[in-house]
TORZAKOL-270174 format. One record per atom (N, C-alpha, C): residue in three letters; x negated, y negated, z negated. Coordinates in steps of 0.2 Angstrom, whole numbers, padded with zeros to 4 digits, always signed. Layout:
AlaXYZ;...
This chain:
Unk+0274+1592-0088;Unk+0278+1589-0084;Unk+0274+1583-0080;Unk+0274+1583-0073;Unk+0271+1577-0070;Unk+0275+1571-0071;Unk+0273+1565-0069;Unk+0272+1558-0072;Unk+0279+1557-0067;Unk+0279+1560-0061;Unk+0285+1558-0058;Unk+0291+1560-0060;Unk+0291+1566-0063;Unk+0297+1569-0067;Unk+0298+1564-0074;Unk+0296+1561-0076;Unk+0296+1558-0084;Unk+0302+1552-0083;Unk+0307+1554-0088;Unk+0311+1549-0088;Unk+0312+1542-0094;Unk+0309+1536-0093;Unk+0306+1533-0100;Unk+0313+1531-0102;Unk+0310+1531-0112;Unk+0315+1529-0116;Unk+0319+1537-0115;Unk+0318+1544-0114;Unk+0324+1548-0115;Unk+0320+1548-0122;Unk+0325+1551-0127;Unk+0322+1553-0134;Unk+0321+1561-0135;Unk+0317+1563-0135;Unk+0315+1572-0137;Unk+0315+1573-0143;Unk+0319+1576-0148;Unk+0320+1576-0155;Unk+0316+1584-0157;Unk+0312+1582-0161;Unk+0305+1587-0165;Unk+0310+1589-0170;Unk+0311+1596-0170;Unk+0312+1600-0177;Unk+0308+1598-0185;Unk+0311+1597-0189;Unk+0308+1596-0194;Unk+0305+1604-0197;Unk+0299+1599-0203;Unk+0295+1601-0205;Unk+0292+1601-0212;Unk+0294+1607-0217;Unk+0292+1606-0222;Unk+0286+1606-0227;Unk+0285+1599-0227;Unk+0276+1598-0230;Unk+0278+1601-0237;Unk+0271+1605-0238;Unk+0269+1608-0243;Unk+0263+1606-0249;Unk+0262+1605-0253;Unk+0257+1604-0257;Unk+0251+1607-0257;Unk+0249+1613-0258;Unk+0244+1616-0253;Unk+0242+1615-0245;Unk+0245+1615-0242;Unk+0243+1613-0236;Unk+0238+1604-0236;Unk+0245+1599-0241;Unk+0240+1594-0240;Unk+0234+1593-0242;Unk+0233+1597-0249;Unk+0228+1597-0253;Unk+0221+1601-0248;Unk+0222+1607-0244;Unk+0218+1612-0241;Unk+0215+1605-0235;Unk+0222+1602-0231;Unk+0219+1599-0226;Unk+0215+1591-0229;Unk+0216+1588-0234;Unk+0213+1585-0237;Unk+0204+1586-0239;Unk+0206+1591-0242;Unk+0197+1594-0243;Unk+0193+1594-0237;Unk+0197+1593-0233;Unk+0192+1594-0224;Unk+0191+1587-0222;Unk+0198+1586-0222;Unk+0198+1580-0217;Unk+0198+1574-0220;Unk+0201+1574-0225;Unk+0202+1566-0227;Unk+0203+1568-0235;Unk+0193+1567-0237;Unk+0194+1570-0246;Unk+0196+1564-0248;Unk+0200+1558-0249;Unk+0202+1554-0255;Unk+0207+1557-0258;Unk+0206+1556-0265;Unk+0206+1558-0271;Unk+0214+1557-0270;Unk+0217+1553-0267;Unk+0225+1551-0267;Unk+0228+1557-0267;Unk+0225+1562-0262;Unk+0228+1567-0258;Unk+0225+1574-0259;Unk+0221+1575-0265;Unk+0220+1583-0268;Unk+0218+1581-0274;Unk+0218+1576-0277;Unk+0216+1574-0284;Unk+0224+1574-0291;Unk+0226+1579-0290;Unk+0234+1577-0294;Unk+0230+1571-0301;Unk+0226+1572-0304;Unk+0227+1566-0310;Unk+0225+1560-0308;Unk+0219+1560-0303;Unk+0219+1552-0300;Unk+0226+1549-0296;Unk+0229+1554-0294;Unk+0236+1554-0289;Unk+0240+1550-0295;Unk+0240+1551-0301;Unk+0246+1550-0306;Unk+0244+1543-0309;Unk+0238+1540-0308;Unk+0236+1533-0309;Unk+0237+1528-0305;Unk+0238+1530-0297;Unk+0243+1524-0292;Unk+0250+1524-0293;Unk+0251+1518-0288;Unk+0259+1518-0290;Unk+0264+1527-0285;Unk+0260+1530-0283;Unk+0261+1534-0279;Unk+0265+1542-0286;Unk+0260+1541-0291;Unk+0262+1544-0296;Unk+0260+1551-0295;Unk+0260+1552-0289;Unk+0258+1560-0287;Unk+0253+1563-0279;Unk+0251+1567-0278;Unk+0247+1567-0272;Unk+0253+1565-0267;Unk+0249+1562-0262;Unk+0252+1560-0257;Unk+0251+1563-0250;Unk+0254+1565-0246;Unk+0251+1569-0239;Unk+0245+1564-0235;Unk+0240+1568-0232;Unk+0236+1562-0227;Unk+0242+1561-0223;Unk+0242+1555-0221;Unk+0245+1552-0213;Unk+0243+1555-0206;Unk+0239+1556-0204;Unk+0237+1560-0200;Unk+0238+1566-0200;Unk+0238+1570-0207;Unk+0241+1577-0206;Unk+0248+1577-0203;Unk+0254+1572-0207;Unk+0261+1571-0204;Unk+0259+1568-0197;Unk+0257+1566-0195;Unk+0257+1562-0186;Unk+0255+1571-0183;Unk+0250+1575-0189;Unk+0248+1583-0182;Unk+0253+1587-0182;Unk+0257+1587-0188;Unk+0263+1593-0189;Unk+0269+1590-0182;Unk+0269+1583-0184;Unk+0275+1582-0177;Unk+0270+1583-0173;Unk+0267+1583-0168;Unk+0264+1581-0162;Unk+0262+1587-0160;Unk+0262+1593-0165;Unk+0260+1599-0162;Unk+0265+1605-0161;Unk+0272+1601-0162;Unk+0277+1606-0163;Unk+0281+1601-0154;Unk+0278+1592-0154;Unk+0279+1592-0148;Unk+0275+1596-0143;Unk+0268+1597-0144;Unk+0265+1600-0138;Unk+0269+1609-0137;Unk+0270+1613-0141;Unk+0272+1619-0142;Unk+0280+1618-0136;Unk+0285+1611-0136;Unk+0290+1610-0133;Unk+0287+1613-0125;Unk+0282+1611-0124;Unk+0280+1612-0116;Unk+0280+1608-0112;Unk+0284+1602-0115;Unk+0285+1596-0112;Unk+0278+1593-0106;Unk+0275+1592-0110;Unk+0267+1590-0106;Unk+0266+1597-0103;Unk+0266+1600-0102;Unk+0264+1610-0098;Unk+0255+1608-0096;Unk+0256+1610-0091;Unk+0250+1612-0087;Unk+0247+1604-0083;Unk+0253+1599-0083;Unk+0250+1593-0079;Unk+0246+1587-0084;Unk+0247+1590-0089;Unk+0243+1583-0095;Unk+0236+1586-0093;Unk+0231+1580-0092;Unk+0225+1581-0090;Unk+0220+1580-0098;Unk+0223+1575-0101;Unk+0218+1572-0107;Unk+0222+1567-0112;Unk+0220+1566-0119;Unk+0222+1561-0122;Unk+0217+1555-0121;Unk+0220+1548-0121;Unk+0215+1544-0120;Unk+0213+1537-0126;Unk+0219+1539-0129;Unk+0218+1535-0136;Unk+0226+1536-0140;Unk+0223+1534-0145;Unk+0231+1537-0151;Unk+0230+1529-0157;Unk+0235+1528-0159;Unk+0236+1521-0163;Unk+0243+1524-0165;Unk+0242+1525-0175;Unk+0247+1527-0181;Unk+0246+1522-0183;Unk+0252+1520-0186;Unk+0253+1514-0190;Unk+0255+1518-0197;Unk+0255+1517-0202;Unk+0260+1522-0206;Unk+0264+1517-0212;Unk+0270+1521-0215;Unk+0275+1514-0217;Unk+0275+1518-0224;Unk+0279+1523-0224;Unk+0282+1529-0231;Unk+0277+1533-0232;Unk+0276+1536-0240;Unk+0271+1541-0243;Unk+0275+1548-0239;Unk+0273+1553-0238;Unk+0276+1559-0239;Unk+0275+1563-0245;Unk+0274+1566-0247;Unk+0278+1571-0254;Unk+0278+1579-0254;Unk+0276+1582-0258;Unk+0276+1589-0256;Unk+0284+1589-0257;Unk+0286+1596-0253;Unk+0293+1595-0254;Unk+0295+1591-0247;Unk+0294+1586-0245;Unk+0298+1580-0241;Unk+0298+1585-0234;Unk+0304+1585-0230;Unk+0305+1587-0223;Unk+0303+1579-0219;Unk+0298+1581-0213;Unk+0297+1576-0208;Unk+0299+1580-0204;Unk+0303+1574-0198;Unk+0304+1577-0192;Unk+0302+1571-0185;Unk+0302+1573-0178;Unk+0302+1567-0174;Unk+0306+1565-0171;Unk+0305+1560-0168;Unk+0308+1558-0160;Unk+0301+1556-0155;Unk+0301+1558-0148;Unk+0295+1556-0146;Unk+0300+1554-0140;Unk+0297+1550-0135;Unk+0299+1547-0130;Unk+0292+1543-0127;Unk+0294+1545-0120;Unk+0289+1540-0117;Unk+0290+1534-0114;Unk+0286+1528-0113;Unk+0288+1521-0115;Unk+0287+1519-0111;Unk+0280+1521-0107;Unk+0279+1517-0102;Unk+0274+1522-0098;Unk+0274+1522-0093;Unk+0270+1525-0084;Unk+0264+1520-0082;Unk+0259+1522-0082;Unk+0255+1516-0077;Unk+0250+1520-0072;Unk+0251+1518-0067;Unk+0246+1523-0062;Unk+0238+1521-0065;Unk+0235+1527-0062;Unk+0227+1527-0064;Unk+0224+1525-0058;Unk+0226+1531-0054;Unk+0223+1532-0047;Unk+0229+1536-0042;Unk+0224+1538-0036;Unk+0232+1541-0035;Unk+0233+1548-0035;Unk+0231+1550-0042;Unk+0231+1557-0041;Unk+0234+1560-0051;Unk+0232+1553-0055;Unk+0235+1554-0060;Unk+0237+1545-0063;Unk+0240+1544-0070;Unk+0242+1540-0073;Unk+0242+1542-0080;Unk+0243+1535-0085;Unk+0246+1537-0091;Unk+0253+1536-0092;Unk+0254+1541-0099;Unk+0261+1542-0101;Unk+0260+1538-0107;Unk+0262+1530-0108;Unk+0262+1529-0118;Unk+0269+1534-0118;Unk+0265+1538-0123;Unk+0270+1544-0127;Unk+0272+1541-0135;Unk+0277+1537-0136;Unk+0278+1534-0144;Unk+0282+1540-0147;Unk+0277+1540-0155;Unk+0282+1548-0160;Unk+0283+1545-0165;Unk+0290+1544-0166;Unk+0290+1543-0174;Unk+0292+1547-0177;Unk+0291+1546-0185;Unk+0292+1552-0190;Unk+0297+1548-0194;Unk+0299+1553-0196;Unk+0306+1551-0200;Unk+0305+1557-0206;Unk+0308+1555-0212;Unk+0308+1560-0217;Unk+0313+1562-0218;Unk+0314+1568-0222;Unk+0323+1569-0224;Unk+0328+1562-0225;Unk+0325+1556-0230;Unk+0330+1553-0232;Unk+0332+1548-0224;Unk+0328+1550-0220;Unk+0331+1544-0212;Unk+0323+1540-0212;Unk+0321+1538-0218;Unk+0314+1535-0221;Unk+0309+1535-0215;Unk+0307+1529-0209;Unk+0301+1530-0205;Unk+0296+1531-0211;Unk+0291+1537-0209;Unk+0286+1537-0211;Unk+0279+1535-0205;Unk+0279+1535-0200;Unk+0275+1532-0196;Unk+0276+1533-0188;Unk+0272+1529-0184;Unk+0273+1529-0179;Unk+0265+1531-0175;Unk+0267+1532-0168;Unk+0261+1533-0165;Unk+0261+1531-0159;Unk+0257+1529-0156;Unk+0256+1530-0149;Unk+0251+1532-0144;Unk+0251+1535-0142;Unk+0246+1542-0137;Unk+0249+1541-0131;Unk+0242+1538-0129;Unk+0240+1538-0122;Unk+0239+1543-0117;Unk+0242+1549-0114;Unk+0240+1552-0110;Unk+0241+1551-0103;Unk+0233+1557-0100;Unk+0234+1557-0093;Unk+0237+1562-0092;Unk+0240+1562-0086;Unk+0245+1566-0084;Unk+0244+1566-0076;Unk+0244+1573-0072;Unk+0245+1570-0065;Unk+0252+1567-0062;Unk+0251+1566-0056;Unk+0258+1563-0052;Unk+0257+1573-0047;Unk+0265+1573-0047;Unk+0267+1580-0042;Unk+0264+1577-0036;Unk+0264+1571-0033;Unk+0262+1572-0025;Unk+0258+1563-0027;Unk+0251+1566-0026;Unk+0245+1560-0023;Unk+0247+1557-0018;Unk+0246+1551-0020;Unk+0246+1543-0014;Unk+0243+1547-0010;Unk+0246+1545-0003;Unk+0242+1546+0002;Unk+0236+1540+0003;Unk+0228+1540+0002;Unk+0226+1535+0005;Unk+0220+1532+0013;Unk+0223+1528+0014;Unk+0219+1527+0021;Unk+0209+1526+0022;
């Protein structure tokens, strides 16, 4: 979608998703080995009590079933920066779902801009589990004309 078609503030609702135990534990050994999140007996010594999801993995399951939407299509040029906050554990078992909206347009040049794209996660109970925002570039349908 080009930048000029972007309506800010509409909200795009992500289909939920059910985080798996194996999944977190597979994507943990990779990307993020603390013990929290593949370790079950060290899991069982925090107040957590059991593995916990990485947070970035729940920020890729929503963000990847936004990109699958099409919504960005062919006119998204680049990500330029991403900032998660994270609030709620996730759980094996727990369903995450989003909301994504865009928040703010700012022209780059005259040929593209950025879209802040804000996604929150939510879990089955309504529970924020995190937020994001991701910066991307995005063309404009029709460049400034410049003299």
């Amino acid at each position: 979608m080009y930048l000029d078609d972007m309506i800010i503030d509409k909200v795009m609702e992500i289909p939920p998703i059910t985080v798996k135990k194996d999944q977190m534990i597979e994507f943990s050994k990779i990307y993020d080995p603390f013990p929290l999140h593949n370790d079950e007996e060290f899991a069982k010594t925090t107040r957590y009590g059991q593995i916990i999801a990485p947070g970035v993995m729940c920020f890729m399951l929503v963000w990847a079933n936004f990109i699958r939407t099409g919504f960005l299509g062919d006119e998204h040029i680049a990500g330029k920066s991403t900032k998660i906050e994270w609030f709620n554990p996730v759980y094996d078992g727990d369903v995450i779902y989003g909301k994504v909206r865009v928040a703010k347009i700012t022209r780059r040049n005259a040929f593209n801009g950025i879209a802040d794209i804000v996604t929150e996660v939510y879990n089955q109970r309504g529970e924020l589990v995190l937020t994001d925002l991701t910066e991307s570039i995005v063309k404009y349908r029709q460049a400034e004309k410049t003299e």
